[in-house]
CHARMM-style PDB file with segment names, atoms N, HN, CA, C and O in Angstrom:
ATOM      1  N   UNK     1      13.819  15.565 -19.221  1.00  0.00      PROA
ATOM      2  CA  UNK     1      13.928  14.252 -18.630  1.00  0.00      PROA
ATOM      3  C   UNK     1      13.346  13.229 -19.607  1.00  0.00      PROA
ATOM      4  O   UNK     1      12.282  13.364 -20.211  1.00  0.00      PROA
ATOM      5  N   UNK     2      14.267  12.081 -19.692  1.00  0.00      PROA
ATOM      6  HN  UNK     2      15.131  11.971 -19.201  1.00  0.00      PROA
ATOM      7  CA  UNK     2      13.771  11.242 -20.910  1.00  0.00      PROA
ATOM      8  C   UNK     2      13.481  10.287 -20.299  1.00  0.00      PROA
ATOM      9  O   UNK     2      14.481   9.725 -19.852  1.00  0.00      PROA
ATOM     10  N   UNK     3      12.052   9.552 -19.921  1.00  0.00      PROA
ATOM     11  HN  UNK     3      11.240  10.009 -20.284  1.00  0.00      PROA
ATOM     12  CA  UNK     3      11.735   8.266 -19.299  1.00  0.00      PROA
ATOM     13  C   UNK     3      10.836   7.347 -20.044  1.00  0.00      PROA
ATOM     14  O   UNK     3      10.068   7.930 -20.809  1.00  0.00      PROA
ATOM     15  N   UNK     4      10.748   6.085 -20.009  1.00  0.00      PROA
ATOM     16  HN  UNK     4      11.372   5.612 -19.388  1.00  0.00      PROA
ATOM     17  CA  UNK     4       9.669   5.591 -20.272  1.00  0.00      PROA
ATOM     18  C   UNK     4       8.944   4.588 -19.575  1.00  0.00      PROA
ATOM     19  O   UNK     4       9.607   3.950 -18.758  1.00  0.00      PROA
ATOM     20  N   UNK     5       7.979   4.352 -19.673  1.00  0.00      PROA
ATOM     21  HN  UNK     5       7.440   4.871 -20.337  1.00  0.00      PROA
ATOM     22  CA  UNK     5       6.880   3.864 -18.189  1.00  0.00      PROA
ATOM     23  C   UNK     5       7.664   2.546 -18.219  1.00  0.00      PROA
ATOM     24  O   UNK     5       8.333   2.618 -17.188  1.00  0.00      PROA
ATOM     25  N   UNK     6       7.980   1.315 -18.851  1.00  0.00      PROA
ATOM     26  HN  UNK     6       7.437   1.257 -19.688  1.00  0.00      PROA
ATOM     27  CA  UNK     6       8.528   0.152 -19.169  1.00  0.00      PROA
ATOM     28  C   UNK     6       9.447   0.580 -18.421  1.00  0.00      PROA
ATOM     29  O   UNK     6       9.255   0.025 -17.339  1.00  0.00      PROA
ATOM     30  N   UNK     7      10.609   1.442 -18.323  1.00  0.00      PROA
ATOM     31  HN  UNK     7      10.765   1.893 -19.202  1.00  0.00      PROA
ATOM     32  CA  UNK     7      12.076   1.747 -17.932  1.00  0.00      PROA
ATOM     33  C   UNK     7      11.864   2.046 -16.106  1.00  0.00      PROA
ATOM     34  O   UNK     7      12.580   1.667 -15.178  1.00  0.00      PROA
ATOM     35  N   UNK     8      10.677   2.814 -16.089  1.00  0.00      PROA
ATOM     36  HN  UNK     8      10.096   3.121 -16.843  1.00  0.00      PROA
ATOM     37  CA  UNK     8      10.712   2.797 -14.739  1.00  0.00      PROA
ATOM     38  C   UNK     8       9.953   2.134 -14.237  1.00  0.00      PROA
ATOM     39  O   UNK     8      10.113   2.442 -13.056  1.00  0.00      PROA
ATOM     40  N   UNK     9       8.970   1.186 -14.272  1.00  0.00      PROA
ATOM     41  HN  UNK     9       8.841   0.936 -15.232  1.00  0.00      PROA
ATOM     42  CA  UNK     9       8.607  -0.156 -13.660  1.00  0.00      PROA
ATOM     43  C   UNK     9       8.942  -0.597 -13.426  1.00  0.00      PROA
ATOM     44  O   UNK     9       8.704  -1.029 -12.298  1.00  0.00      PROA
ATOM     45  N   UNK    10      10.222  -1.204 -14.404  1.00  0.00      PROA
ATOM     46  HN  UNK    10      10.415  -0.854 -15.320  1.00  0.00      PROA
ATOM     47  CA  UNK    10      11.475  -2.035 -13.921  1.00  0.00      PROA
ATOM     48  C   UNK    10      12.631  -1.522 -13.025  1.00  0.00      PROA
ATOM     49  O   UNK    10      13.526  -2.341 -12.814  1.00  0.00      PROA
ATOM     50  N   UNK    11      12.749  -0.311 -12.474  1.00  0.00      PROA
ATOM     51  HN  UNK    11      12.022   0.354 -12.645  1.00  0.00      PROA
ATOM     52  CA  UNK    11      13.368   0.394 -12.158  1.00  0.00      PROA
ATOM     53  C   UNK    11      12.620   0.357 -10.439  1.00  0.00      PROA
ATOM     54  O   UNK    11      13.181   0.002  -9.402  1.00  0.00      PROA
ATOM     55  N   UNK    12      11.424   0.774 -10.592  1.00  0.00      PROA
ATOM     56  HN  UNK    12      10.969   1.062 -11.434  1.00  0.00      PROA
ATOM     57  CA  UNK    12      10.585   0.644  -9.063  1.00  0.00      PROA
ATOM     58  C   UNK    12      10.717  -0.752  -8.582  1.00  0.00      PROA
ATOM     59  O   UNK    12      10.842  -0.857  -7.361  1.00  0.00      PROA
ATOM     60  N   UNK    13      10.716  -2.119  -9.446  1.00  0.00      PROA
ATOM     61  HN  UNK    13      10.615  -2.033 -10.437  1.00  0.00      PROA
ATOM     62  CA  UNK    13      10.434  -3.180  -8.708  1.00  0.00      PROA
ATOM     63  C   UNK    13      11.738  -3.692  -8.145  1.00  0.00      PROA
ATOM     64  O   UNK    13      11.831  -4.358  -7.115  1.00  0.00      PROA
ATOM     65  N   UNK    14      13.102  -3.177  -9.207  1.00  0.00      PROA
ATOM     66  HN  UNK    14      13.026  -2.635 -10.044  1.00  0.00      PROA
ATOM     67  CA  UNK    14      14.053  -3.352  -8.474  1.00  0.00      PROA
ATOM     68  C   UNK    14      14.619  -2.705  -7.276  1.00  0.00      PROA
ATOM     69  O   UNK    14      15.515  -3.188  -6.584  1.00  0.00      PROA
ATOM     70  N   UNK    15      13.994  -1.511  -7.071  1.00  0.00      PROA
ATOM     71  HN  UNK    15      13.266  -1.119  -7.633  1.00  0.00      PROA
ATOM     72  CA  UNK    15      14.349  -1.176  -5.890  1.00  0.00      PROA
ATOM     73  C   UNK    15      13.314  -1.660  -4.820  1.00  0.00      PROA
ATOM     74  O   UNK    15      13.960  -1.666  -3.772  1.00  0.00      PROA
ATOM     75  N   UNK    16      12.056  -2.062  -4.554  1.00  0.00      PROA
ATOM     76  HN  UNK    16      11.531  -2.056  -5.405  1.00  0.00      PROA
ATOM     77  CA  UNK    16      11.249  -2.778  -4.018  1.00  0.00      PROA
ATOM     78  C   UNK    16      11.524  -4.027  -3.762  1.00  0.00      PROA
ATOM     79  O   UNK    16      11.052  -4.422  -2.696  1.00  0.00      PROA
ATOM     80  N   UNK    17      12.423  -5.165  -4.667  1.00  0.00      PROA
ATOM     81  HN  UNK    17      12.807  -4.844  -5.533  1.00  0.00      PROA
ATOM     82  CA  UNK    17      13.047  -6.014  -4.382  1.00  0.00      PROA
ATOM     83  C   UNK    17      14.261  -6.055  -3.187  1.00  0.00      PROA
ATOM     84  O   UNK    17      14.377  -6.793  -2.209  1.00  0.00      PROA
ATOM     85  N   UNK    18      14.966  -5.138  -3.600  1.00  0.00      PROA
ATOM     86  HN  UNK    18      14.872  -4.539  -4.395  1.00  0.00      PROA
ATOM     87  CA  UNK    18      16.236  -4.968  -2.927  1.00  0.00      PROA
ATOM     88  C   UNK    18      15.894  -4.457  -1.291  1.00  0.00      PROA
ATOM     89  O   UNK    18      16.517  -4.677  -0.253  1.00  0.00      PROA
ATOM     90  N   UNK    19      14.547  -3.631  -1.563  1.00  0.00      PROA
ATOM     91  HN  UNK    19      14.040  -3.452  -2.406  1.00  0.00      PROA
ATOM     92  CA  UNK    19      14.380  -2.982  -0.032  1.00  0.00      PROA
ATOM     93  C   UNK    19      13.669  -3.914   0.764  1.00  0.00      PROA
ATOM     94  O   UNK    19      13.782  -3.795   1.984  1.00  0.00      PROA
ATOM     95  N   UNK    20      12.855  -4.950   0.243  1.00  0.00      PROA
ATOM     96  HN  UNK    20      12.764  -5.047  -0.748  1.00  0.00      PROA
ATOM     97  CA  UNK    20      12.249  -6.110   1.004  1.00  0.00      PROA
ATOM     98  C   UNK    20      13.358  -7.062   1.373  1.00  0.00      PROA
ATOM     99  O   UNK    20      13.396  -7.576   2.490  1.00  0.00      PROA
ATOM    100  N   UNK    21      14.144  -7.270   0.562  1.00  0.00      PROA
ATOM    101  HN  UNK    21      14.113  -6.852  -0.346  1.00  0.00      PROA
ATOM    102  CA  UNK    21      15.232  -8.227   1.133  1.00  0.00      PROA
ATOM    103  C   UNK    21      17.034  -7.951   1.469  1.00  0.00      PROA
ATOM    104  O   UNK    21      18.058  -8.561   1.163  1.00  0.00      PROA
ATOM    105  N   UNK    22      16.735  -6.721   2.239  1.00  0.00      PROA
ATOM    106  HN  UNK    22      15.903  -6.225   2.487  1.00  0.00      PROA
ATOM    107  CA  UNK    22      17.683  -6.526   3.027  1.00  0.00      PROA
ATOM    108  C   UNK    22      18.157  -6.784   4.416  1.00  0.00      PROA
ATOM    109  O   UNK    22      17.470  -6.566   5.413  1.00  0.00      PROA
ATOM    110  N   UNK    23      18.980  -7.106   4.423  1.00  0.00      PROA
ATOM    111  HN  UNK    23      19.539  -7.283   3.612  1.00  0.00      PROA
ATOM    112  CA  UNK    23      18.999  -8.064   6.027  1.00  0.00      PROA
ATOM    113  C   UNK    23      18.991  -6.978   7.186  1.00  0.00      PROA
ATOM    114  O   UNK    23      18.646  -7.317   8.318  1.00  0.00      PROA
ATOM    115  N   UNK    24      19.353  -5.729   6.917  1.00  0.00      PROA
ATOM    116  HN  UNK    24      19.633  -5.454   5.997  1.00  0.00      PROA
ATOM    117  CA  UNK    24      18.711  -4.868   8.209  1.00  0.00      PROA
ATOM    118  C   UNK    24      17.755  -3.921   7.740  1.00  0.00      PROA
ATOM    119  O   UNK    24      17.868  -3.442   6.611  1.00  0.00      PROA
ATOM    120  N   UNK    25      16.568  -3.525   8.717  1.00  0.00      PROA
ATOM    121  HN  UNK    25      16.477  -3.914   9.634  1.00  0.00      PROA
ATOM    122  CA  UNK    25      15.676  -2.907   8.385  1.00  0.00      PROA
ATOM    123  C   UNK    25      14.689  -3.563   7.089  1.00  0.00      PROA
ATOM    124  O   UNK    25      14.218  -2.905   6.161  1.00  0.00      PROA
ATOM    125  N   UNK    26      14.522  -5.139   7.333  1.00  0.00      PROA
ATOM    126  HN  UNK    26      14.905  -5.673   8.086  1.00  0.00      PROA
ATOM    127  CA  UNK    26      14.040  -4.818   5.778  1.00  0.00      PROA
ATOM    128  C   UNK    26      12.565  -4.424   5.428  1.00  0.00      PROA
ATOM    129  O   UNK    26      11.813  -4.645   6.377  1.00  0.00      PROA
ATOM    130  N   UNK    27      11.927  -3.884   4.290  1.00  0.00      PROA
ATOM    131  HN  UNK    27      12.538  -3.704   3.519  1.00  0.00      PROA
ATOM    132  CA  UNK    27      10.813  -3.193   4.010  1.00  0.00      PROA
ATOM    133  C   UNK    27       9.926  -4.013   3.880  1.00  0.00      PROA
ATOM    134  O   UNK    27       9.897  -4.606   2.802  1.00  0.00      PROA
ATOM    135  N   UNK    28       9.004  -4.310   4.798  1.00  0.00      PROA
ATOM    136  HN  UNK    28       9.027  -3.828   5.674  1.00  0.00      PROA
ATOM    137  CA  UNK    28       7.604  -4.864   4.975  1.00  0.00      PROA
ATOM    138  C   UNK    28       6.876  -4.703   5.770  1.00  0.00      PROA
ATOM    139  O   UNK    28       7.296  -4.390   6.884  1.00  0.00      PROA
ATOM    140  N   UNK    29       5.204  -4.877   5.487  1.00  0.00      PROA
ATOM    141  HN  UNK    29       4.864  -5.131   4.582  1.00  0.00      PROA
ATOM    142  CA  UNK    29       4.278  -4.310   6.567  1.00  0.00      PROA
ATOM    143  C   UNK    29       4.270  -4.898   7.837  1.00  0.00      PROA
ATOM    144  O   UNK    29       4.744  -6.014   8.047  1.00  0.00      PROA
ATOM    145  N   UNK    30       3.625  -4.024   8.898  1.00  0.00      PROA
ATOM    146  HN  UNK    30       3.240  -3.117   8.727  1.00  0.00      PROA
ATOM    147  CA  UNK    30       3.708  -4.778   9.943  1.00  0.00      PROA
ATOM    148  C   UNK    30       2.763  -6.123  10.328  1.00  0.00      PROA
ATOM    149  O   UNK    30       2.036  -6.597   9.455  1.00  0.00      PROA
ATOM    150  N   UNK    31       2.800  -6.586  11.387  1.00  0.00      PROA
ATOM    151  HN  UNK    31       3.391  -6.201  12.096  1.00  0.00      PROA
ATOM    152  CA  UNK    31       1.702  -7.743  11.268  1.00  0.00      PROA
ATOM    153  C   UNK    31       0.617  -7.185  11.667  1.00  0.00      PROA
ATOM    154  O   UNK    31      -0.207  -7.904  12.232  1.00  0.00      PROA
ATOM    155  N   UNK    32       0.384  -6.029  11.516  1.00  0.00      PROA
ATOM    156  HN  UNK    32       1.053  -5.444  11.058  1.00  0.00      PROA
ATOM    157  CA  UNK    32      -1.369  -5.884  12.060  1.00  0.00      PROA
ATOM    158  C   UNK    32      -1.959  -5.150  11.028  1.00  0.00      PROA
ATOM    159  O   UNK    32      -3.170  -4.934  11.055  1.00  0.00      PROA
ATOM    160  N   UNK    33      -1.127  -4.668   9.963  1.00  0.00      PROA
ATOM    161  HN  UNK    33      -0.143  -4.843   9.941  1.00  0.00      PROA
ATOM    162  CA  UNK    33      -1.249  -4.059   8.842  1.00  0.00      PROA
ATOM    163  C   UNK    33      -2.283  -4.354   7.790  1.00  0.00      PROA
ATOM    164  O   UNK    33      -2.167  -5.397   7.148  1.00  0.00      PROA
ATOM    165  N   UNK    34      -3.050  -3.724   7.608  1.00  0.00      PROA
ATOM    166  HN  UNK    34      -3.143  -2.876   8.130  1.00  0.00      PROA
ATOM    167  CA  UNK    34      -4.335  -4.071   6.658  1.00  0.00      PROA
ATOM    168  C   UNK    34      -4.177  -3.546   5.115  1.00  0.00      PROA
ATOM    169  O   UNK    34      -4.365  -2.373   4.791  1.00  0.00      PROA
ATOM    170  N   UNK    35      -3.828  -4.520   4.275  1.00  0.00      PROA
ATOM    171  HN  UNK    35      -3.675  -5.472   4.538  1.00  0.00      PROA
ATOM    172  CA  UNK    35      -3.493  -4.100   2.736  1.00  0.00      PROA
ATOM    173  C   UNK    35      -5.134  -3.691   2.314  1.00  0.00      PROA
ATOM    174  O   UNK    35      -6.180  -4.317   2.484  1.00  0.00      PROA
ATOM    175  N   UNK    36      -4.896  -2.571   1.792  1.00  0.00      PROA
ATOM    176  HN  UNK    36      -4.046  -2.063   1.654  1.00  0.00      PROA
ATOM    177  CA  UNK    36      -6.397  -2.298   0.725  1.00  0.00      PROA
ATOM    178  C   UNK    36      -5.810  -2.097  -0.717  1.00  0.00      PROA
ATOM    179  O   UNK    36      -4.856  -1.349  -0.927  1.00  0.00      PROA
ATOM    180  N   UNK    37      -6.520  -2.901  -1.805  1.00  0.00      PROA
ATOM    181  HN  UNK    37      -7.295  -3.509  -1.634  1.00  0.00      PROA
ATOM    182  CA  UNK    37      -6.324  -2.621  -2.776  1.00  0.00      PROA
ATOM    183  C   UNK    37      -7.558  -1.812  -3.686  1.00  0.00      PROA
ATOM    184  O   UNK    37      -8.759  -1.960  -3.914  1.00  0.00      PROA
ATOM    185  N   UNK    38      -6.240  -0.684  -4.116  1.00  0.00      PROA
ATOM    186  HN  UNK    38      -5.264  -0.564  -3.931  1.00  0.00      PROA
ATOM    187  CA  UNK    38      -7.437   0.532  -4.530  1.00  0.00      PROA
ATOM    188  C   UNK    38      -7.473   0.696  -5.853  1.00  0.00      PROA
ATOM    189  O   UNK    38      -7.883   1.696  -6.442  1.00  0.00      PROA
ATOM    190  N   UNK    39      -6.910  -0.587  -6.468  1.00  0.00      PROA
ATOM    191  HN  UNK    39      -6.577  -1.399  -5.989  1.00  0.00      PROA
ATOM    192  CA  UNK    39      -6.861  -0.327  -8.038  1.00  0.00      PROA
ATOM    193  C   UNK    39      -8.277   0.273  -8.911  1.00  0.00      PROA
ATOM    194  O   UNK    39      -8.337   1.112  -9.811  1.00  0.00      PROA
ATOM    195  N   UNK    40      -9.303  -0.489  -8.274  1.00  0.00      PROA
ATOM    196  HN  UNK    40      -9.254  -1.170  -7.543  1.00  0.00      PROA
ATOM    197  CA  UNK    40     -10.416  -0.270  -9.262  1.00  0.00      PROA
ATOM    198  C   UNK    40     -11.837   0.698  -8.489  1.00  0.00      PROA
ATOM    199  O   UNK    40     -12.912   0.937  -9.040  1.00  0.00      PROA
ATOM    200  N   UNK    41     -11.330   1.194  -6.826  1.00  0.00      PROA
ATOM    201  HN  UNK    41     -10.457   1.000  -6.379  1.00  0.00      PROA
ATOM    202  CA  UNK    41     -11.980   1.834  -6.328  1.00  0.00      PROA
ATOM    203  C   UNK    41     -11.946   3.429  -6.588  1.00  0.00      PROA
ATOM    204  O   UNK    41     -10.980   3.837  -7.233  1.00  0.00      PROA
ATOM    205  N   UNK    42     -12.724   4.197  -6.231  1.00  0.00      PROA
ATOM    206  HN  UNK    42     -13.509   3.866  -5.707  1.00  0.00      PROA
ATOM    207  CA  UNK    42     -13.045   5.257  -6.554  1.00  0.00      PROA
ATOM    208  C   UNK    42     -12.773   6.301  -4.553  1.00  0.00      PROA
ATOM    209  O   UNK    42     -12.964   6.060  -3.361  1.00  0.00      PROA
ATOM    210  N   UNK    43     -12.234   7.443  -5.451  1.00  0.00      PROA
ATOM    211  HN  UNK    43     -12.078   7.638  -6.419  1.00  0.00      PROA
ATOM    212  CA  UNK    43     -11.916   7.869  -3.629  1.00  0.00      PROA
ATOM    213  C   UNK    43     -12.793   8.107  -2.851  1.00  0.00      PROA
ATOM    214  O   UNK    43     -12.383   8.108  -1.690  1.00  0.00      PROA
ATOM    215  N   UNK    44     -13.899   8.325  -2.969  1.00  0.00      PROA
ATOM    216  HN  UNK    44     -14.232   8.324  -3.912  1.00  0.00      PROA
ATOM    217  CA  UNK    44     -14.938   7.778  -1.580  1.00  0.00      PROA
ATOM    218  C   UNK    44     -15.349   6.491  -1.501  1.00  0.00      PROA
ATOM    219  O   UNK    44     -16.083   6.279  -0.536  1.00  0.00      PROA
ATOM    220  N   UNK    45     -15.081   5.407  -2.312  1.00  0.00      PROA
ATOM    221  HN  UNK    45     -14.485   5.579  -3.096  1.00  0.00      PROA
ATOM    222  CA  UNK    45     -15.574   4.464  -2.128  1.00  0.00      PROA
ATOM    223  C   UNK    45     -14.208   3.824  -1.120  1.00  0.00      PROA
ATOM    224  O   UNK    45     -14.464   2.795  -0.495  1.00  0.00      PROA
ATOM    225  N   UNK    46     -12.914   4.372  -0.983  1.00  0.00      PROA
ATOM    226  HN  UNK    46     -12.706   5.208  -1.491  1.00  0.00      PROA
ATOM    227  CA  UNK    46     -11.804   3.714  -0.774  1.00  0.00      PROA
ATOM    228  C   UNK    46     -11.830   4.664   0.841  1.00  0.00      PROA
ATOM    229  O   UNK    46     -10.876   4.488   1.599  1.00  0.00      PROA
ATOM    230  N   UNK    47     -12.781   5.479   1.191  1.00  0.00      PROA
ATOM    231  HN  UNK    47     -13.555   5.621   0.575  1.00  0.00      PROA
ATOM    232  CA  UNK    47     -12.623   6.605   2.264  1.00  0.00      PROA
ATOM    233  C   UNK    47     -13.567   5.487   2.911  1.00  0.00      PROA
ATOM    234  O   UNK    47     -13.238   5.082   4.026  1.00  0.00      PROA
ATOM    235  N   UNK    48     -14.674   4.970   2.331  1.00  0.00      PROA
ATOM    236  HN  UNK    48     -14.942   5.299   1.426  1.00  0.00      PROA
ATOM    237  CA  UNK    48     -15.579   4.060   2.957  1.00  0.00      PROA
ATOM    238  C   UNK    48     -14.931   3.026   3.650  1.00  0.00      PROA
ATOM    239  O   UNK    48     -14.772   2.727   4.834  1.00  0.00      PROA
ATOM    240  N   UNK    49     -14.543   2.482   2.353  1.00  0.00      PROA
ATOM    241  HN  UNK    49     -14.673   2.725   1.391  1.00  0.00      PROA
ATOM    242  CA  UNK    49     -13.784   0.994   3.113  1.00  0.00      PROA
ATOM    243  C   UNK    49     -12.714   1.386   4.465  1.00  0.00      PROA
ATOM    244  O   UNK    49     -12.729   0.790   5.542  1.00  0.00      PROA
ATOM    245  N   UNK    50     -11.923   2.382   4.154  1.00  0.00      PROA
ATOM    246  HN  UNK    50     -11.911   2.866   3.279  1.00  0.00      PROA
ATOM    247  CA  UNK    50     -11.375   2.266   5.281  1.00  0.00      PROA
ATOM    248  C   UNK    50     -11.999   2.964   6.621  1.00  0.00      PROA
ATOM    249  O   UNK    50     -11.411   3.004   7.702  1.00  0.00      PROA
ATOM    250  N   UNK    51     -13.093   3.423   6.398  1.00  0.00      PROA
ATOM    251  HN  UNK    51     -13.570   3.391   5.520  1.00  0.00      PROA
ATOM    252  CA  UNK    51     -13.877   3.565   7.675  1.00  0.00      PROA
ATOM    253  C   UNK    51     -14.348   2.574   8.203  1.00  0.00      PROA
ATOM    254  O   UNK    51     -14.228   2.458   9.423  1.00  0.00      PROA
ATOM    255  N   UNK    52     -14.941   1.689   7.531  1.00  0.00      PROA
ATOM    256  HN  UNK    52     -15.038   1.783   6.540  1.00  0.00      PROA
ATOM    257  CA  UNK    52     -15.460   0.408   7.768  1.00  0.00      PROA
ATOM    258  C   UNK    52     -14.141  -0.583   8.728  1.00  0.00      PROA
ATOM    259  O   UNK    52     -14.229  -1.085   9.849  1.00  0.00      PROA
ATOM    260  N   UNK    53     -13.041  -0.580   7.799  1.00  0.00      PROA
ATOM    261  HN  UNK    53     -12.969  -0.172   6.888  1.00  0.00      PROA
ATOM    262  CA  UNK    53     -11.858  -1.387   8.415  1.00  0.00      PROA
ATOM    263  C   UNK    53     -11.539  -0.546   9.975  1.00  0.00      PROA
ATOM    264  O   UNK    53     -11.319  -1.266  10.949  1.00  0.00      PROA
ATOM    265  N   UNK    54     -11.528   0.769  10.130  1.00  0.00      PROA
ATOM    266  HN  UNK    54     -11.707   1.354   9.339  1.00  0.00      PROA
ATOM    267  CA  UNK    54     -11.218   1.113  11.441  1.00  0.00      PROA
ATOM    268  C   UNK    54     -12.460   1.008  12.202  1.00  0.00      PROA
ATOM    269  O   UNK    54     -12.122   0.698  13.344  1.00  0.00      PROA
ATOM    270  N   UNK    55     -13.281   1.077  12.159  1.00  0.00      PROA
ATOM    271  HN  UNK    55     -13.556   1.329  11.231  1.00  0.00      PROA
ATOM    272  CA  UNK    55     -14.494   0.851  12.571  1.00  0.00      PROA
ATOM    273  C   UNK    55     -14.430  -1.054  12.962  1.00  0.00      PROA
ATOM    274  O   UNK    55     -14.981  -1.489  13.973  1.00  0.00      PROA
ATOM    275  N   UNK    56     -13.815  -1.804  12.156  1.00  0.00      PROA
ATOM    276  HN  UNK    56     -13.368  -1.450  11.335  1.00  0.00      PROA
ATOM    277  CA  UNK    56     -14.094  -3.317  12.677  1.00  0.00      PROA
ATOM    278  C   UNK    56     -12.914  -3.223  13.993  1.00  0.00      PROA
ATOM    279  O   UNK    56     -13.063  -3.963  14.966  1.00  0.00      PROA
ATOM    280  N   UNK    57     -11.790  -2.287  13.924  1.00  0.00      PROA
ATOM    281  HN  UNK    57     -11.670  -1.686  13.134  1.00  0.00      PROA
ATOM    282  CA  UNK    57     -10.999  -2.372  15.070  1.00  0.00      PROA
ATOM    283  C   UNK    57     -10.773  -1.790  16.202  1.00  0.00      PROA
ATOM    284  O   UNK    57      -9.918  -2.238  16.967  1.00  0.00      PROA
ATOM    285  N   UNK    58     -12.904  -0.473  16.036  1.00  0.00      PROA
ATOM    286  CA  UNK    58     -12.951   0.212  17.403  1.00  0.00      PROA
ATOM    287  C   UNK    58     -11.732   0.892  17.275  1.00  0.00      PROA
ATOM    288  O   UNK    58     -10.862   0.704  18.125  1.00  0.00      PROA
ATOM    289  N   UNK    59     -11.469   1.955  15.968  1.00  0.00      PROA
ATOM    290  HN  UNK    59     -12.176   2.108  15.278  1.00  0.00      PROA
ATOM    291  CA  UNK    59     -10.481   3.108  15.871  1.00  0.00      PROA
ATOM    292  C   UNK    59     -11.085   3.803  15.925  1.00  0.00      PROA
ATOM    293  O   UNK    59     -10.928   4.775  16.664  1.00  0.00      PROA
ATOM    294  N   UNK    60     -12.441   3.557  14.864  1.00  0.00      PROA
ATOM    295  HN  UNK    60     -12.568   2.768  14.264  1.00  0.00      PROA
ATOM    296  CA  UNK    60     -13.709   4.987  15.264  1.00  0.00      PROA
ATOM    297  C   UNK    60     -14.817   4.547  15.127  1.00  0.00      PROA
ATOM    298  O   UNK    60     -15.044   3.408  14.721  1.00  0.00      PROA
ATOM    299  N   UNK    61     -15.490   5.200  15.374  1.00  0.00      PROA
ATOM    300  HN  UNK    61     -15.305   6.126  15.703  1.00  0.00      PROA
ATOM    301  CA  UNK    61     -16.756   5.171  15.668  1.00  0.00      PROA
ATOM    302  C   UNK    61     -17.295   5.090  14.199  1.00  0.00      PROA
ATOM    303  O   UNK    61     -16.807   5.878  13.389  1.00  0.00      PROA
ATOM    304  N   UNK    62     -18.513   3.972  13.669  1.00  0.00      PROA
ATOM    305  HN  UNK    62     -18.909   3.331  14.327  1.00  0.00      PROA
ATOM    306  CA  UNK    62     -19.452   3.549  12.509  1.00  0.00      PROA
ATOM    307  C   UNK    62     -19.880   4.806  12.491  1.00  0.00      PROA
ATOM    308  O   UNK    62     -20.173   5.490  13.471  1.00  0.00      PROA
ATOM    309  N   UNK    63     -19.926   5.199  11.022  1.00  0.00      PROA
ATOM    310  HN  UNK    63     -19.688   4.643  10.226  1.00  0.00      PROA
ATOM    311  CA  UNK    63     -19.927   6.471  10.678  1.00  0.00      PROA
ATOM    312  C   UNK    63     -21.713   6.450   9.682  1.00  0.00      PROA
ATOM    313  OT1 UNK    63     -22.142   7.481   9.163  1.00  0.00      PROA
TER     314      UNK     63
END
């Protein structure tokens, strides 16, 4: 398989484009949907936060 990261970036955003703006079904979060961005977190630090976030909405119990 011959790929290169450039080839498929552009390749993911066009299909991410196309699936957000399709007139049926189109791909986006819901409105109660909580974006976390985990670029620079570490996986317990990202297990935290989202305990914390279900925890602000009484999903579970403060841990």
């Amino acid at each position: 398989m011959d790929a290169s990261l450039s080839s498929l970036l552009k390749e993911i955003q066009a299909r991410d484009a196309r699936d957000t703006q399709r007139s049926v079904a189109p791909l986006k979060p819901a409105d109660d949907a909580i974006t976390l961005d985990t670029t620079r977190l570490s996986i317990p630090e990202v297990v935290d936060r989202l305990t914390e976030l279900l925890a602000q909405r009484g999903l579970v119990s403060g841990v």
